[in-house]
C-alpha positions in Angstrom: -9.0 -34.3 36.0 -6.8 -33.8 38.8 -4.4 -31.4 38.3 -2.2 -29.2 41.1 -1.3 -25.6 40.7 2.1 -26.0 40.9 3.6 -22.3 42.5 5.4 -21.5 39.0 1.5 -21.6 37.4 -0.1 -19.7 40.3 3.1 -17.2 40.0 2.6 -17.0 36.5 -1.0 -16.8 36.7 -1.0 -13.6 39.3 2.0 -11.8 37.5 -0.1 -11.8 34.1 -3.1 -10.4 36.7 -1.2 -8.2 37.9 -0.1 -6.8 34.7 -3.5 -7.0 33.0 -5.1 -5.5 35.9 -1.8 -2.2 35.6 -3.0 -2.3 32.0 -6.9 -1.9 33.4 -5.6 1.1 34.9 -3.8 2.5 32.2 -7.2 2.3 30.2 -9.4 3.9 32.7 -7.0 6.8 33.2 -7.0 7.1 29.1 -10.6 7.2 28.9 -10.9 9.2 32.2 -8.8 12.3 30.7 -10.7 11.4 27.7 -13.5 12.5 29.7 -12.3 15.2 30.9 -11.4 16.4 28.0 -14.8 15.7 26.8 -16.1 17.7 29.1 -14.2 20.8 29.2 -15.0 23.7 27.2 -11.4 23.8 25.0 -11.4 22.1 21.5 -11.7 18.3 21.9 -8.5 16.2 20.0 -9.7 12.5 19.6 -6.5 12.0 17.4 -4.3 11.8 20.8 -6.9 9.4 22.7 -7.5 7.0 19.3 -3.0 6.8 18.9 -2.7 5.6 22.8 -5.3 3.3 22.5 -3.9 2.2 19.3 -0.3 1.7 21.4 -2.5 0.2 24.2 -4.4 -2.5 21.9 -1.4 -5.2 21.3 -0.4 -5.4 24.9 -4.2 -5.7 25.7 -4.4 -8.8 23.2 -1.0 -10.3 24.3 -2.2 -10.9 28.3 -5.3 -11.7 26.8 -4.0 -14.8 25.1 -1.4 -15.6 27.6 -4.8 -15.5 30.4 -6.8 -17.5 27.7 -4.1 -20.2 28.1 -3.9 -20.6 31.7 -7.9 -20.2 31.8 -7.9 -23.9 30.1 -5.7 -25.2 33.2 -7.3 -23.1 36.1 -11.0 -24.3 34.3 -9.8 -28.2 35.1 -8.6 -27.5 38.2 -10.8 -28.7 41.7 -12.6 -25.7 43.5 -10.7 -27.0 46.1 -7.6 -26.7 44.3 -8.5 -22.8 43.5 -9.2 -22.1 47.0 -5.3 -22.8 47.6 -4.6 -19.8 45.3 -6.5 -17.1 47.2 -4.6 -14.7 46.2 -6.0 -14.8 42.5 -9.8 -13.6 43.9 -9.2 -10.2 44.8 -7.3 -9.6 41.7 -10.1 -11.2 39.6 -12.4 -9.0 41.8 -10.4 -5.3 41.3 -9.9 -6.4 37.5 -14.0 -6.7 37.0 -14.5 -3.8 39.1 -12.3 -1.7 37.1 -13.5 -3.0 33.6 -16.9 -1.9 35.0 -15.6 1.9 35.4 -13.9 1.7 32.2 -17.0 0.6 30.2 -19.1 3.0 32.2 -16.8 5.7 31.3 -16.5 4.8 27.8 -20.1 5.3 27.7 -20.5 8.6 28.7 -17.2 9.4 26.5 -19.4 8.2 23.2 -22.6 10.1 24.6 -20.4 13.3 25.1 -19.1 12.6 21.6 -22.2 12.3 20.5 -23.3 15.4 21.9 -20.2 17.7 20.3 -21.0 15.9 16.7 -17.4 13.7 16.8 -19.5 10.7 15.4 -18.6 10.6 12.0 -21.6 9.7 9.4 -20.8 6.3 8.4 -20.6 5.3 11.9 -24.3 5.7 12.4 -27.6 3.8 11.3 -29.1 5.2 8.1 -32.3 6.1 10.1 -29.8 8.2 12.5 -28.5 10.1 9.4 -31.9 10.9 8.4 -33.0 11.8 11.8 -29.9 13.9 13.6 -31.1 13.7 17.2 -31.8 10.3 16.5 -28.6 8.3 18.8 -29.4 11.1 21.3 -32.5 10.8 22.0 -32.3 7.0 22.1 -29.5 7.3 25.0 -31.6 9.4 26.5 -34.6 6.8 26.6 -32.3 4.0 27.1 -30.6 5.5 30.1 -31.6 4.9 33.5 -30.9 8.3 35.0 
């Protein structure tokens, strides 16, 4: 196929970046004072970090579909077509970079969880009920520290 990016789909197409990548941010600041309060030696409320996700999850799945749909067209489009929207990379670029902090950070977040006891029962594998050190220990041997 030959399709152009008109200016109204590349406009579209870097404002729903733009906005995904804000809503990156959002996330990684979440799960960084999640961390935090992780971390710290006061009592740790999950309620508070589970409710903003929760608020955070529909707007998440609405750019998500709205990308999904432009995906189709930019997938059909010429490389050399692309190249004319070079304003798209770095975004592309700063939104992987940050979804690599955010799932990095949502790592430790579960291992410090983990660690406190926050996990409740049914979320682990029968063998980790029956061994309690068992999700610990295989972080531990897992991770390349």
């Amino acid at each position: 196929m030959n399709n152009l990016i008109t200016s109204e789909f590349a406009g579209g197409l870097m404002a729903e970046l733009q906005s995904y990548l804000n809503l990156c941010e959002e996330i990684f600041a979440l799960a960084a004072r999640e961390n935090q309060a992780l971390n710290g030696h006061g009592e740790f409320q999950p309620l508070e970090f589970h409710e903003r996700r929760k608020t955070l999850l529909p707007a998440l799945e609405e750019l998500l579909v709205k990308l999904r749909h432009r995906r189709i067209f930019w997938q059909q489009v010429s490389p050399a077509e692309r190249a004319r929207c070079a304003e798209a990379t770095p975004l592309f670029q700063n939104i992987q970079s940050l979804l690599m902090k955010v799932l990095l950070l949502d790592r430790e977040n579960q291992q410090a969880m983990l660690r406190r006891g926050l996990v409740p029962l049914k979320h682990l594998p029968t063998v980790a009920i029956q061994k309690p050190h068992f999700v610990a220990s295989l972080y531990q041997r897992n991770s390349a520290t």
